[in-house]
N, C-alpha and C positions, 0 to 999 in steps of 0.2 A: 123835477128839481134835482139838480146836481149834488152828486152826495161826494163831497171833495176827500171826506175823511176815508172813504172804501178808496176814493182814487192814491190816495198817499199811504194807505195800506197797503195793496196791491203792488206799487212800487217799492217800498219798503223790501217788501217780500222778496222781488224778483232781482232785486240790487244785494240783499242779502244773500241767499243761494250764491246768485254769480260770484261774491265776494268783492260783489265793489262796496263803496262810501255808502252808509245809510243815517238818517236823522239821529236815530233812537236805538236802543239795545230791545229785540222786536219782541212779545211779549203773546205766550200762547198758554192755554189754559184747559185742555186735556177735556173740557167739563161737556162732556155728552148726557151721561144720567143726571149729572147734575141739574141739567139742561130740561129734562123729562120731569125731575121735581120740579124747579123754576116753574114751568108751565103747567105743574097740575095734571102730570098725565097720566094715565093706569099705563102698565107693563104691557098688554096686551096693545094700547097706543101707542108707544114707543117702539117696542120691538115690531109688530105686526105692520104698522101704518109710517112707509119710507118716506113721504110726503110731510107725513105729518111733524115724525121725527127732525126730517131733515131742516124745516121751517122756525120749530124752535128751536133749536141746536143755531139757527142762522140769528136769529130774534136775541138770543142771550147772549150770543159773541157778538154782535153788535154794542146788546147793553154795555158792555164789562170794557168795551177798544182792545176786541182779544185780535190780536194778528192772524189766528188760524182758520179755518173751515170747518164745518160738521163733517163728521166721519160715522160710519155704520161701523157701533157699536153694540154688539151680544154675548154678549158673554157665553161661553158653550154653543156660540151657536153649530161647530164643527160637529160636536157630539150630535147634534139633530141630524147633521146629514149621513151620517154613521149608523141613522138608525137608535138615537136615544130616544128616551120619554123626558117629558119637560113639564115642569108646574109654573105656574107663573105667579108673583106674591106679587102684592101692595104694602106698603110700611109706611103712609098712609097712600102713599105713589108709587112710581116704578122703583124697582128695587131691582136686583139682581136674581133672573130664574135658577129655581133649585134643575139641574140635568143631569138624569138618571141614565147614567153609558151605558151604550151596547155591551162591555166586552165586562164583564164578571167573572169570569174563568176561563181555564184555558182553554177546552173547549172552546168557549167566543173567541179565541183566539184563531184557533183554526180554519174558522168561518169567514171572518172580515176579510171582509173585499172592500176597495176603493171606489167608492157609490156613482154611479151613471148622472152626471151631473148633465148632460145635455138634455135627460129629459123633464121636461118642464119647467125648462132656464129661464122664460118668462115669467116663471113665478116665482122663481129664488129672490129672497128678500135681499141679497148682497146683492146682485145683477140690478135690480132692482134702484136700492138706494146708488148703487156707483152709476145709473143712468141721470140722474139729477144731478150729480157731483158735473159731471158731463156735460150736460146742457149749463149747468151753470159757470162753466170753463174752469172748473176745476178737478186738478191731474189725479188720476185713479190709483191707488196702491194698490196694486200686487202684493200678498202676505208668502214671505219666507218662513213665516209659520215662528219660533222655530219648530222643527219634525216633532222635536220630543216635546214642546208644550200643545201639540198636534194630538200627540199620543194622550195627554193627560186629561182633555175631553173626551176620548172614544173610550178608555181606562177606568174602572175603576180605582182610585187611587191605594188602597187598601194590596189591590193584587197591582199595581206597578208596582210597589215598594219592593214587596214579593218577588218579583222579575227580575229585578238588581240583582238582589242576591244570590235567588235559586236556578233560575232560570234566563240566562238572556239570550238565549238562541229564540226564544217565544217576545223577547222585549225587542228583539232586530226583526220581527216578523211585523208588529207594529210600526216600527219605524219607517221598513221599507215601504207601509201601505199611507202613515203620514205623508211620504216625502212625495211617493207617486200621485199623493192625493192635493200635493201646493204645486205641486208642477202641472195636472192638468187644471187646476182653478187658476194660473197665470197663462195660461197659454189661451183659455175660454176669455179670460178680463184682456187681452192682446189682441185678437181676434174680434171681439167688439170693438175697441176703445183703439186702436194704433199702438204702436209703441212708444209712440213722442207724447203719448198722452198719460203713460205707466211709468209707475216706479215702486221701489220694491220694499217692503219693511219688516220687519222683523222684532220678534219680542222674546227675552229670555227668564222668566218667571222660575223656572223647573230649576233653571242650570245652576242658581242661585243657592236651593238648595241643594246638591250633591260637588262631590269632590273634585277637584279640579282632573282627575284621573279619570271617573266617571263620565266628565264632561268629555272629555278627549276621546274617549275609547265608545261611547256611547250616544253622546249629540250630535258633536262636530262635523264628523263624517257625513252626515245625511245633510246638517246646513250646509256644507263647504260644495255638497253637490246641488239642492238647491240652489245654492248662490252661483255657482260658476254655469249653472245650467241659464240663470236666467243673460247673466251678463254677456253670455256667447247667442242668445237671442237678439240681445241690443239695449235691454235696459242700460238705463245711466246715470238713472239717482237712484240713490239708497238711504235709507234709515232702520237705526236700529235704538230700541228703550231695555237699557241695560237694569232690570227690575231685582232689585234686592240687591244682596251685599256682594258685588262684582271684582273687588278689591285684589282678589288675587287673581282675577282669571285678564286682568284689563289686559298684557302681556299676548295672550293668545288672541283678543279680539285684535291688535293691533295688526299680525301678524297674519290675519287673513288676505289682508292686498285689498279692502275696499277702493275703491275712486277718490280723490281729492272733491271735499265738500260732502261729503255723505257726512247727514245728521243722525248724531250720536246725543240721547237725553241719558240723565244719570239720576238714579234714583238718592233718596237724600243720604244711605246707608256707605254711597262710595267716595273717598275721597276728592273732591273738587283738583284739589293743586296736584292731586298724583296723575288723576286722570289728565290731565293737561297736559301732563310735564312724558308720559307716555305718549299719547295720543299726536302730540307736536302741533302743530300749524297746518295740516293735512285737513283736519275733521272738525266741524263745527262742533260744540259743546253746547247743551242746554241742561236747567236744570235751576234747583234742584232743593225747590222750598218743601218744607216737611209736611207731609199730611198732617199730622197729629197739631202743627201747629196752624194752618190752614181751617182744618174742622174744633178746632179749641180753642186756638191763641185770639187775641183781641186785634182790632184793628191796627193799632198801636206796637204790637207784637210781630203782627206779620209784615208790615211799612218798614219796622226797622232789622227783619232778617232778609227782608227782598231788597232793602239798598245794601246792607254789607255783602251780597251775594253779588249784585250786580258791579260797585263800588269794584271789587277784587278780580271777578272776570270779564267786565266789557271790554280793555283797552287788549284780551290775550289775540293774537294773528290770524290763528284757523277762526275766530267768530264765535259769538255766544249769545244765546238767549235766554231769558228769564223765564221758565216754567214749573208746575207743581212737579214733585217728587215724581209721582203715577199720576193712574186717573183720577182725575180731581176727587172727594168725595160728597155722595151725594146730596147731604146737607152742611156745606160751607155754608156758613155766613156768607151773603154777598156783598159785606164790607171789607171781606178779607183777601177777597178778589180785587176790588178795588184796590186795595192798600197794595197788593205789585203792581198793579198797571201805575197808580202814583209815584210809585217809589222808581218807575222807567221813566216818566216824564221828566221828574225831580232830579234824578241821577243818570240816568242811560243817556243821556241825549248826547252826541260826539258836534 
């Protein structure tokens, strides 16, 4: 049977990116763990089993008319390849694992090395889930990490803070083993997968909290060479999820030289109409319904913050989509998932 709504999705999608005419304001929904609740699944399911993960991840974006694909999803999973210890909880399902870093002191400092990722790459659970993503003709991300939320898996967070201040000849010792450490996991994901089939993303969690100075003098550097490192291999999309309060740093994301069409989500902390009015007509914008009101607010509530979000930016140039803050949380109502997909039909439609 023909399934016409994947076929007008799929278009959707591909008319969006290129920046031609699309029906609707396209409508994506972050919800991976959520996804692993939805289905009833233990941690060890979800994380452990890529199949299985990836099935309902596909099963519950379908429920919901979400626009996007399942994505491998673990949180800490870098710290594992570092050499962490990992607990895995239930809350009554998958939850998020507690990840015990390698690096506790400086000492661990001295030590870490950049882990032998070829051997056993059959059994790497990323390789792994992005072989599925692959057969089911959907394009692999390559992670830009960033370096320094790289660093914050392998780290202790107690002794990063530490680093900041006391120490950063020990905190660029990390970085430069993060950075070495996204360049050969893109260049392994290239080598399998083509480069017409990559592209690159990046997440800024860390940067959010420290100073825009700190940022400068201590992240930047290491993304600016991941990033130029991959775009002179041939990557050609890009995305990036601006996490937390990004308000004053929007000026130097701009300033990096991404590509025309690189997606840009905005957590709910950033201004919308600044972000815009920075950004220009270059970079897609998505964005940027509130967690709190997603996992709290009533149906009702969230219907009528996803039409005045989309109401004010569907008609902007560079293009906009309607998605949560972050990663969805993992017990949403899934009326209130609903209530944006509605609120795109009802309002998004051009």
């Amino acid at each position: 049977m023909i399934n016409y709504e994947n076929i007008l999705r799929k278009e959707r999608i591909k008319n969006f990116y290129e920046g031609n005419d699309v029906d609707r304001v396209p409508f994506y929904t972050n919800a991976t763990i959520y996804s692993g609740v939805l289905g009833k699944l233990s941690s060890k399911e979800f994380y452990l089993n890529p199949e299985l993960s990836y099935s309902t991840q596909r099963l519950v974006l379908d429920i919901h008319h979400c626009d996007g694909s399942p994505s491998f999803d673990f949180p800490g999973y870098t710290g594992l390849m570092f050499g962490g210890e990992i607990e895995y909880k239930d809350n009554p399902y998958v939850s998020i694992p507690l990840i015990k870093p390698r690096v506790k002191s400086i000492s661990d400092i001295e030590k870490i090395k950049v882990p032998n990722l070829e051997i056993d790459i059959e059994e790497n659970l990323k390789f792994k889930f992005f072989k599925i993503l692959n057969e089911k003709g959907v394009s692999i991300p390559i992670s830009m990490g960033s370096p320094l939320e790289i660093v914050s898996n392998i780290c202790d967070i107690t002794l990063l803070v530490k680093l900041f201040r006391k120490d950063t000849e020990a905190l660029h010792r990390l970085l430069r083993c993060a950075t070495d450490y996204l360049k050969l996991m893109g260049n392994i994901t290239i080598n399998m997968f083509g480069i017409d089939k990559c592209y690159c993303s990046s997440n800024f969690p860390i940067e959010s909290l420290i100073s825009t100075k700190l940022f400068e003098n201590h992240s930047l550097p290491y993304f600016l060479e991941v990033y130029e490192y991959f775009r002179s291999k041939g990557v050609k999309s890009y995305s990036l999820h601006l996490c937390g309060n990004h308000n004053r740093n929007l000026e130097i994301f701009r300033h990096i030289g991404l590509p025309d069409r690189t997606f840009i989500s905005l957590d709910e902390k950033i201004d919308m109409d600044k972000a815009s009015s920075i950004f220009g007509e270059k970079y897609i914008l998505a964005g940027n319904v509130s967690s709190n009101s997603l996992l709290n607010g009533t149906y009702k509530e969230v219907y009528s913050i996803s039409k005045d979000i989309i109401i004010k930016n569907k008609s902007r140039k560079g293009g906009f989509a309607l998605m949560p803050s972050c990663t969805l949380p993992p017990y949403t109502p899934p009326l209130n998932l609903y209530a944006m997909y509605k609120a795109c039909e009802d309002f998004g439609k051009y």
